[in-house]
Structures are given as structure tokens and as C-alpha cells.
C-alpha positions as CSV (number, residue, x, y, z in Angstrom):
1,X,60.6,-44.6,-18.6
2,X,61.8,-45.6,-15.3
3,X,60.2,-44.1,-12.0
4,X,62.7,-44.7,-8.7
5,X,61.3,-43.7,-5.1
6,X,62.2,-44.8,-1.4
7,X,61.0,-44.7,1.8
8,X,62.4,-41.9,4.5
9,X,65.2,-43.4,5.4
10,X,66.0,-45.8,2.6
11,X,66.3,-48.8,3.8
12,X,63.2,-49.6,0.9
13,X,63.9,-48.4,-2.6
14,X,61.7,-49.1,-5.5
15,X,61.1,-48.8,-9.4
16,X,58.8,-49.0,-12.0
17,X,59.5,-49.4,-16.0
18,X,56.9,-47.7,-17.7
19,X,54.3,-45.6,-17.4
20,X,51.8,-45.3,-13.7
21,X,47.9,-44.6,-13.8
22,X,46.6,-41.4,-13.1
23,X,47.1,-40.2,-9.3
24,X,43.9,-39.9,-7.4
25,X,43.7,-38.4,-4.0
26,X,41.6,-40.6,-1.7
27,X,40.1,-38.9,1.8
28,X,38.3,-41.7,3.0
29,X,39.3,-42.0,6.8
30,X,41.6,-45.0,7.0
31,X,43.9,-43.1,4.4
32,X,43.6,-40.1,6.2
33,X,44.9,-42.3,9.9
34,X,47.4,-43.7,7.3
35,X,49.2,-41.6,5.8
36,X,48.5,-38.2,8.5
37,X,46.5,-36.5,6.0
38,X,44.6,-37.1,2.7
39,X,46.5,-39.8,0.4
40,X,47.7,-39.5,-3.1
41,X,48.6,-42.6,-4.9
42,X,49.4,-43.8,-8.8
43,X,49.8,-47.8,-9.5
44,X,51.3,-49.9,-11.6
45,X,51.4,-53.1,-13.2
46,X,52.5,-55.6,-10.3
47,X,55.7,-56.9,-12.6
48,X,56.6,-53.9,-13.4
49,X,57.6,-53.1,-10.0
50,X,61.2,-53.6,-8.4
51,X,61.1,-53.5,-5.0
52,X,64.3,-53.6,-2.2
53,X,64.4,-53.6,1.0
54,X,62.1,-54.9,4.2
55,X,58.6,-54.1,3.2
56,X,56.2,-55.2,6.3
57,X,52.2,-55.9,5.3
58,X,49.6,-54.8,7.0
59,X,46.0,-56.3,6.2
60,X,43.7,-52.9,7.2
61,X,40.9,-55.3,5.8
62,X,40.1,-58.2,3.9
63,X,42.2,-58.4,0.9
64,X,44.0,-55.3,0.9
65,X,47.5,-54.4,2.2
66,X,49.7,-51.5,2.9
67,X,53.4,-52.2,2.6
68,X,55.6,-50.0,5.2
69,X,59.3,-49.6,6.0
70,X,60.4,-52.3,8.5
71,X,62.2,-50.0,9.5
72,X,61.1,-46.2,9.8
73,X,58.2,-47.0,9.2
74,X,56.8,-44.5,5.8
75,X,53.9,-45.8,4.1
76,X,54.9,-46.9,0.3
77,X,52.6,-49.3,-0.9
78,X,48.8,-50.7,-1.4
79,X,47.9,-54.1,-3.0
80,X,44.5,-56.2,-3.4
81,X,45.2,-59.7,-2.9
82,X,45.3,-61.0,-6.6
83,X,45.4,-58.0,-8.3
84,X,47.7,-56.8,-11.8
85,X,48.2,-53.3,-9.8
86,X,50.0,-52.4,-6.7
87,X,49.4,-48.5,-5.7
88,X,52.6,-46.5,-4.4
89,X,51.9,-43.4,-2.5
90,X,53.1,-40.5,-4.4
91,X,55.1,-39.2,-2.3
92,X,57.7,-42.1,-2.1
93,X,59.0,-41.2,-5.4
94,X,62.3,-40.1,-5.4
95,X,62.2,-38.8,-9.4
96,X,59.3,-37.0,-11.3
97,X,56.4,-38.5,-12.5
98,X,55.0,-35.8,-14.6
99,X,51.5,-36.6,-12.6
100,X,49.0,-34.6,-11.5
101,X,46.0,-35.4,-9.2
102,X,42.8,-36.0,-11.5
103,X,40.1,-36.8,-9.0
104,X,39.4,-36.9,-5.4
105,X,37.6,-40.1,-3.7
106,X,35.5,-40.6,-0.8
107,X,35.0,-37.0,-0.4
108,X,32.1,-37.3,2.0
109,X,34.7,-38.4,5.0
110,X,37.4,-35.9,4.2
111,X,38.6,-33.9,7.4
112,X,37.0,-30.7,8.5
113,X,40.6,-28.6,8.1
114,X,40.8,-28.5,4.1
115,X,39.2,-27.6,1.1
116,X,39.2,-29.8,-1.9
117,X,39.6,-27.7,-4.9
118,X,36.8,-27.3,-7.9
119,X,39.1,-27.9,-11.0
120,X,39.4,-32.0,-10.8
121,X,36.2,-34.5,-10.5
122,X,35.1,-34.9,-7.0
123,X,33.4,-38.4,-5.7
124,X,31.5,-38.5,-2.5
125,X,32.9,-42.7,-2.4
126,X,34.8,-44.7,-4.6
């Protein structure tokens, strides 16, 4: 199965053969300043990835990066330095993914203005 997504205004496009890990919601607060609200994110293996397009990095701490548009600026991407999985926010894909959120992380610094809901674990950190 191939997955195809993009940024806003799709000047990066992406795919990925085969199938993505389980999408987890993370509320921890640098995803929350990220993305403007809680995050959702899948990964995939690293070669399985395709990506097009000017993808900027930005090290929010050691070893980690979130890849960006150049050029609108959406938020597409998370990778560990060294690591066989890259996340992709799940709201960059352009096609279904047939996932559904299956756990919520780092509970304990989600924002004041939401509930999280009682049908899916729920972790107070990673």
C-alpha cells in the first residue's frame, strides 16, 4: 500500500510503501507550540519514505528534528538522529490511512481547553 501526503501548499510531497505504526497523540508542550494544538503522528521505516521538495530541519533538542516546508512553513516530519523510523504528522497525508489514534502521551502537560477521551490508553509521559 502506498500512503501520499503534502504540505499546505505543496511545494513538499511525500510517500510511504507499506504499512505506518499506530498513530499516537502526543500533548507534551513542545508538540502542542508545534503543531498549534495537540499532535498526532504515525512513522515509518526511514527507506520506506519518498520525500520531494525543500524540507528545512529544525533541532528542538538534542537529537531530534522536525522537518517543515521551506516554504509555507506546515509541520511534516520528526526524526531521531540514527533512527529506522521518521514520524509524519497525520495530518499531512493527502490519502487514507485507515488509522486511528490508540494512545495519548504526556498527558500530564496537555492544555487546559480539551478533554482527552476514556476509550484509548492514556500516559501521564512517554
Amino acid at each position: 500500500m502506498t500512503h501520499r501526503g503534502s504540505c499546505i501548499c505543496g511545494a513538499v510531497t511525500f510517500s510511504v510503501e507499506g504499512s505506518l505504526v499506530p498513530a499516537v497523540a502526543c500533548h507534551c508542550l513542545q508538540c502542542r507550540k508545534g503543531s498549534g494544538h495537540f499532535d498526532v503522528a504515525t512513522a515509518a521505516p526511514v527507506e520506506a519514505i519518498s520525500v520531494t521538495g525543500d524540507v528545512k530541519w529544525y533541532a528542538f533538542k538534542p537529537g531530534v528534528a522536525r522537518g517543515f516546508c521551506g516554504t509555507c512553513g506546515a509541520q511534516l516530519f520528526q526524526r531521531g538522529e540514527g533512527a529506522a523510523e521518521m514520524s509524519i504528522q497525520m495530518g499531512a497525508f493527502d490519502t487514507r490511512t485507515g488509522l486511528t489514534i490508540t494512545g495519548h502521551i504526556f498527558a500530564a502537560e496537555k492544555g487546559d481547553y480539551y478533554d482527552l477521551p476514556d476509550d484509548v490508553p492514556i500516559s501521564e509521559g512517554a
